[in-house]
C-alpha positions as CSV (number, residue, x, y, z in Angstrom):
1,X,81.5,204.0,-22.7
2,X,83.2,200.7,-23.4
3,X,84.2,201.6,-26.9
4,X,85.5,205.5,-25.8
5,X,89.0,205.8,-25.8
6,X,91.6,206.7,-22.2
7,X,92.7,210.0,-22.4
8,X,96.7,210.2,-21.3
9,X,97.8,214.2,-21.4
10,X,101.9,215.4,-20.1
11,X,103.5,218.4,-20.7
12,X,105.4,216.8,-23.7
13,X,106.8,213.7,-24.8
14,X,107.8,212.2,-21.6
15,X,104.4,210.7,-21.0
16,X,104.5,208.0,-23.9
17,X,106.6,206.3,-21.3
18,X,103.6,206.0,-19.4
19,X,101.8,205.7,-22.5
20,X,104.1,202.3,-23.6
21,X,103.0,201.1,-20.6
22,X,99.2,201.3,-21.0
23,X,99.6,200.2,-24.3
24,X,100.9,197.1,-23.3
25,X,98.6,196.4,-20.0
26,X,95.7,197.6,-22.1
27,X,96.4,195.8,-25.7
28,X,92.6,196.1,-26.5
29,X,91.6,199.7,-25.3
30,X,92.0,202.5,-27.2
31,X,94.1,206.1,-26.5
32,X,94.2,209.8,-27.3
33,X,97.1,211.5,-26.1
34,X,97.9,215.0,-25.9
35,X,101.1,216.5,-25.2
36,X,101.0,220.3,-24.2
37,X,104.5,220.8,-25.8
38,X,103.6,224.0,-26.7
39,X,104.1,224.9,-23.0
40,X,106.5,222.7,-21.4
41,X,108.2,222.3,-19.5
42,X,105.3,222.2,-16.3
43,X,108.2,221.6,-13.7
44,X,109.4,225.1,-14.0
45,X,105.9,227.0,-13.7
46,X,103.2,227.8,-11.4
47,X,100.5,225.8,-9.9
48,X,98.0,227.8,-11.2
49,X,99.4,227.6,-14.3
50,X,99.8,223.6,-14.1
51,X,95.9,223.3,-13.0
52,X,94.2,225.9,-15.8
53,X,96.3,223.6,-18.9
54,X,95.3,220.9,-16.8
55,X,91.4,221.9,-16.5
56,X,91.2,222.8,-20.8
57,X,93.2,219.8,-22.1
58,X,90.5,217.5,-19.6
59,X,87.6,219.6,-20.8
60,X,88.6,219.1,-24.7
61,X,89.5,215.4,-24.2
62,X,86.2,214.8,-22.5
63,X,83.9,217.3,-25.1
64,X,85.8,216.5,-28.1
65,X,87.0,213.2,-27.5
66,X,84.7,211.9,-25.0
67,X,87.4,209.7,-23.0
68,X,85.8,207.0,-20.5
69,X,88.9,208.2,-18.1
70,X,92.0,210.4,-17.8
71,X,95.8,209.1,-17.0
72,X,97.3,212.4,-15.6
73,X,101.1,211.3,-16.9
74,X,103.0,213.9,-15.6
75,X,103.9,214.1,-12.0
76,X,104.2,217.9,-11.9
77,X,100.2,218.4,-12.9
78,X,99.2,215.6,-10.7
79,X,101.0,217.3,-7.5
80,X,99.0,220.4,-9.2
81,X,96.3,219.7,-10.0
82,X,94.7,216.1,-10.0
83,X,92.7,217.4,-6.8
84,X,91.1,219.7,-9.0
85,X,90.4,217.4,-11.7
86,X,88.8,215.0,-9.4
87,X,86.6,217.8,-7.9
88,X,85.5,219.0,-11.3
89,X,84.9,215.6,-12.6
90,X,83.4,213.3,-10.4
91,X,82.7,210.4,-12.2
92,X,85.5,210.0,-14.2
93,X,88.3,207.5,-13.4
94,X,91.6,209.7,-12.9
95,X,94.7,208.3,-12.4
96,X,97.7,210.2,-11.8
97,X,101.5,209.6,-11.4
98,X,103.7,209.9,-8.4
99,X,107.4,209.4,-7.7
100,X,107.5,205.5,-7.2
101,X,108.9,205.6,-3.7
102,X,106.7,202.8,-2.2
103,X,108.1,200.0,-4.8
104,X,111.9,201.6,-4.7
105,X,111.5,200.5,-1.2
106,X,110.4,197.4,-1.9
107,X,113.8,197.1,-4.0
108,X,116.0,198.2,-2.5
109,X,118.8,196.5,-0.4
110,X,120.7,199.3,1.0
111,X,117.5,201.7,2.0
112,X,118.9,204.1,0.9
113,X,117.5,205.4,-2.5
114,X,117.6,208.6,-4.8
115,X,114.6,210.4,-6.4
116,X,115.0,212.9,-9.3
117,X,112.5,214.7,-10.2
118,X,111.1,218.3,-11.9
119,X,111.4,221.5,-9.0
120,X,107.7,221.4,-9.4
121,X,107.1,217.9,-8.3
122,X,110.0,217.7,-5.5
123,X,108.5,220.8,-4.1
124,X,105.0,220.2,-3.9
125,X,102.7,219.2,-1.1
126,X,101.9,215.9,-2.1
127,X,105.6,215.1,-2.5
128,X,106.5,216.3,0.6
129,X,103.2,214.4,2.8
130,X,104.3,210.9,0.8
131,X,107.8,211.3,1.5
132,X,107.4,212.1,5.4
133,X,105.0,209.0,5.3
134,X,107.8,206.7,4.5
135,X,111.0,208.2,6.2
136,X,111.2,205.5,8.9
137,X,111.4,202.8,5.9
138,X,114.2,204.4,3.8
139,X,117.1,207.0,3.9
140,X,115.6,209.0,0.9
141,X,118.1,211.7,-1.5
142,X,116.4,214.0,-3.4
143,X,117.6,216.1,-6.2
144,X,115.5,218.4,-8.5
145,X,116.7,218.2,-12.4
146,X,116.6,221.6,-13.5
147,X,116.3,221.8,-17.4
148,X,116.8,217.9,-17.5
149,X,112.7,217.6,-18.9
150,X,113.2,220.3,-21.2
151,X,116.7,219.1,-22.7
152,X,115.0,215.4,-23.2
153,X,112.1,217.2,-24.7
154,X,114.2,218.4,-26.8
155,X,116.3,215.9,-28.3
156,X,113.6,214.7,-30.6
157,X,114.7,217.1,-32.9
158,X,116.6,215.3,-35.2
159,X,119.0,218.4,-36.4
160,X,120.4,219.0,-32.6
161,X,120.0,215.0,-31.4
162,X,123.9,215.0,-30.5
163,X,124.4,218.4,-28.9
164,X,121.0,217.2,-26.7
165,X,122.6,214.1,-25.9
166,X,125.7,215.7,-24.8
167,X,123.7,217.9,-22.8
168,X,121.4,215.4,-21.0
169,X,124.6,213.7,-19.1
170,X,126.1,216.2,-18.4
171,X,122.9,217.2,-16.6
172,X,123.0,213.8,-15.0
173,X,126.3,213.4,-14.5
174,X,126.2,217.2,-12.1
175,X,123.0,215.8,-10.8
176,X,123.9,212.6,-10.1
177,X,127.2,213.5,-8.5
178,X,125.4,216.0,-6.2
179,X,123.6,212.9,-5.3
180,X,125.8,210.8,-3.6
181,X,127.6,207.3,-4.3
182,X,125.7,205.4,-6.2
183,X,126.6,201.3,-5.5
184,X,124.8,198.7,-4.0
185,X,127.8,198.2,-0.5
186,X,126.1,199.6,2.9
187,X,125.4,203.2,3.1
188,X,125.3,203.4,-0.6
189,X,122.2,204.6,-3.2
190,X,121.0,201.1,-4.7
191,X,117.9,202.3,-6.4
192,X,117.2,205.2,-8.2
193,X,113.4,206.7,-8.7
194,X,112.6,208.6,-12.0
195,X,110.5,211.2,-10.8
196,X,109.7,212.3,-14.0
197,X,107.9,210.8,-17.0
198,X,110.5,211.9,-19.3
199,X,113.2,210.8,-17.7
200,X,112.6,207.2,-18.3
201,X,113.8,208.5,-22.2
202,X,117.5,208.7,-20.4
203,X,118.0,205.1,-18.8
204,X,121.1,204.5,-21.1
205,X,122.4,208.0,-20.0
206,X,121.8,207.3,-16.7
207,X,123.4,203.5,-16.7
208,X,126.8,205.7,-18.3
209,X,126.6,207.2,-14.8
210,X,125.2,205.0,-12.1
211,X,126.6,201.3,-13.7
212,X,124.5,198.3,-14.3
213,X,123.8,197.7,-10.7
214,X,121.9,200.4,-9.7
215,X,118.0,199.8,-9.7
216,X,115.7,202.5,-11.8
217,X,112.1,203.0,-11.1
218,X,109.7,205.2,-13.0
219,X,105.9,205.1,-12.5
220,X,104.3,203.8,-16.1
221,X,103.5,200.1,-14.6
222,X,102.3,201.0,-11.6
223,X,100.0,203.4,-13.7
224,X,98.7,201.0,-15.8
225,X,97.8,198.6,-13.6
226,X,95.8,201.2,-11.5
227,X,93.9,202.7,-14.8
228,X,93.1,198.4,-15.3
229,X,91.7,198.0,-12.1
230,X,89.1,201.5,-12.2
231,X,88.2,200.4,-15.8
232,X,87.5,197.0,-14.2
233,X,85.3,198.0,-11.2
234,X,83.4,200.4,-13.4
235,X,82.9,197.8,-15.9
236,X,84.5,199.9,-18.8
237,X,87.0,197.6,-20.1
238,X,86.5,197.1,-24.0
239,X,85.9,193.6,-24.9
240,X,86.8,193.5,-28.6
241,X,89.3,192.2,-30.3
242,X,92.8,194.4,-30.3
243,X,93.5,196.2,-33.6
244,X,96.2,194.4,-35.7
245,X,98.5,197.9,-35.9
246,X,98.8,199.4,-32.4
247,X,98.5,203.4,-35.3
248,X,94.7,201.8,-35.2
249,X,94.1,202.6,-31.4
250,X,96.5,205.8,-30.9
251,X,95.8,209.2,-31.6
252,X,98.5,211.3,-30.4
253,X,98.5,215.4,-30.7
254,X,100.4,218.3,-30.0
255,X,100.5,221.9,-29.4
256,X,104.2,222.3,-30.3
257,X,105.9,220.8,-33.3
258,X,104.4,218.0,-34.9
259,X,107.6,216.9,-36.2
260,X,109.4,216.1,-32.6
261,X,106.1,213.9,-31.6
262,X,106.3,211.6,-34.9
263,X,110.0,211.3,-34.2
264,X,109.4,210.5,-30.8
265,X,106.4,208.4,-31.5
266,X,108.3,206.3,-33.7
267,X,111.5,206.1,-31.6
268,X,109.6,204.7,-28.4
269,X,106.7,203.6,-29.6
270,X,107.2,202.3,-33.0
271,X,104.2,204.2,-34.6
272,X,104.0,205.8,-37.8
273,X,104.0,209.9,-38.3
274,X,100.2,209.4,-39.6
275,X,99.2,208.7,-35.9
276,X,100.3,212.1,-34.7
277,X,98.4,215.3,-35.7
278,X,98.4,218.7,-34.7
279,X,96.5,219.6,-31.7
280,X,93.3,222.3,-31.3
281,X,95.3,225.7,-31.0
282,X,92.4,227.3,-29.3
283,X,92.6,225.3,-26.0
């Protein structure tokens, strides 16, 4: 199992932030990534919904694709449905994604720190029993993004890139300012947690809003380090020498327009459109 490629799946683009991060932890492995654009955005539907798309893009990754382990890079399907996942595959490593609280705390000076996320993920169970796990260590603000996922998701498309950027702050800019002063004086927001795997995609939009000073944490380290450490006890890191082209060891695919993945694969990741192909329509 060595040789098999990691399997990384999100509702859309925003998990080649997570993706970038692997890549670079894990410069010898191998990936297949999947991005269920074809029904995003997850952080505006149903659990039930979240954990079947969750359950057939796992199944086709592991029958099709046979993936040594599974990087759940959206936070909305792993409040969903990495429970299920776990129960239905055993002895696979699964690592999921989680609003970073523990390291904003960690960061920040003021304690008191702002976490944006999807409705989905803000609202779930496991958001709520880690959040009331760490209220005595940090004065927490939290503020679902409505559309925010879906308008980053979207500005991929070349033809509307400027009306998407508009869009996305002013989205920050209402949801920020909902929030709070931002700043790093007493009683002020010092550190901001991304919530959301796409939202790492709008740090410069963010930094318009929030200034240089403000810390922002997303989860795609943290992630990587984890998936290194499960490879590692079950001795399935590969041991051979790391392609020369990072296109060698990626194969990305999508459900929804394989143009917006090549342009977003090349943006953030600096791959070419041939490692992007159009994803199994049946699953």
């Amino acid at each position: 199992m060595t040789e098999s490629p990691i399997g990384v799946f999100d509702s859309g683009i925003g998990g080649l932030s997570v993706l970038q991060a692997l890549q670079a932890e894990l410069p010898h492995e191998h990936f297949v990534y999947w991005a269920d654009s074809g029904h995003a955005p997850y952080g505006e539907k149903g659990d039930l919904f979240v954990r079947q798309r969750s359950l057939a893009i796992a199944q086709h990754l592991i029958e099709h694709h046979h993936i040594k382990a599974l990087v759940v890079a959206c936070n909305t399907a792993t409040a969903a449905a990495i429970h299920v996942l776990r129960a239905q595959y055993p002895h696979l490593p699964l690592i999921g994604v989680e609003p970073a609280l523990k390291p904003a705390i960690a960061l920040s000076q003021t304690k008191r720190i702002g976490v944006i996320g999807t409705k989905g993920t803000l609202s779930s169970e496991k958001f709520h029993r880690l959040l009331a796990s760490l209220q005595d260590q940090a004065d927490f603000v939290v503020q679902p993004c409505k559309g925010l996922a879906l308008a980053i998701e979207q500005s991929t498309h070349a033809q509307s890139a400027t009306h998407d950027a508009d869009q996305i702050s002013a989205l920050l800019g209402d949801y920020t300012g909902q929030m709070g002063r931002f700043g790093t004086a007493p009683g002020e927001m010092d550190t901001l947690v991304l919530g959301c795997t796409h939202y790492v995609f709008a740090e410069n939009a963010l930094r318009r809003w929030l200034g240089p000073d403000v810390q922002l944490v997303s989860t795609g380290e943290p992630v990587s380090r984890q998936t290194r450490r499960l490879l590692e006890a079950s001795a399935q890191l590969r041991s051979g020498p790391a392609p020369h082209a990072a296109s060698a060891r990626m194969r990305l695919m999508t459900n929804g327009e394989l143009g917006a993945l090549q342009a977003a694969a090349l943006r953030w990741l600096k791959l070419p459109h041939s490692a992007c192909h159009k994803a199994d329509p049946h699953v």
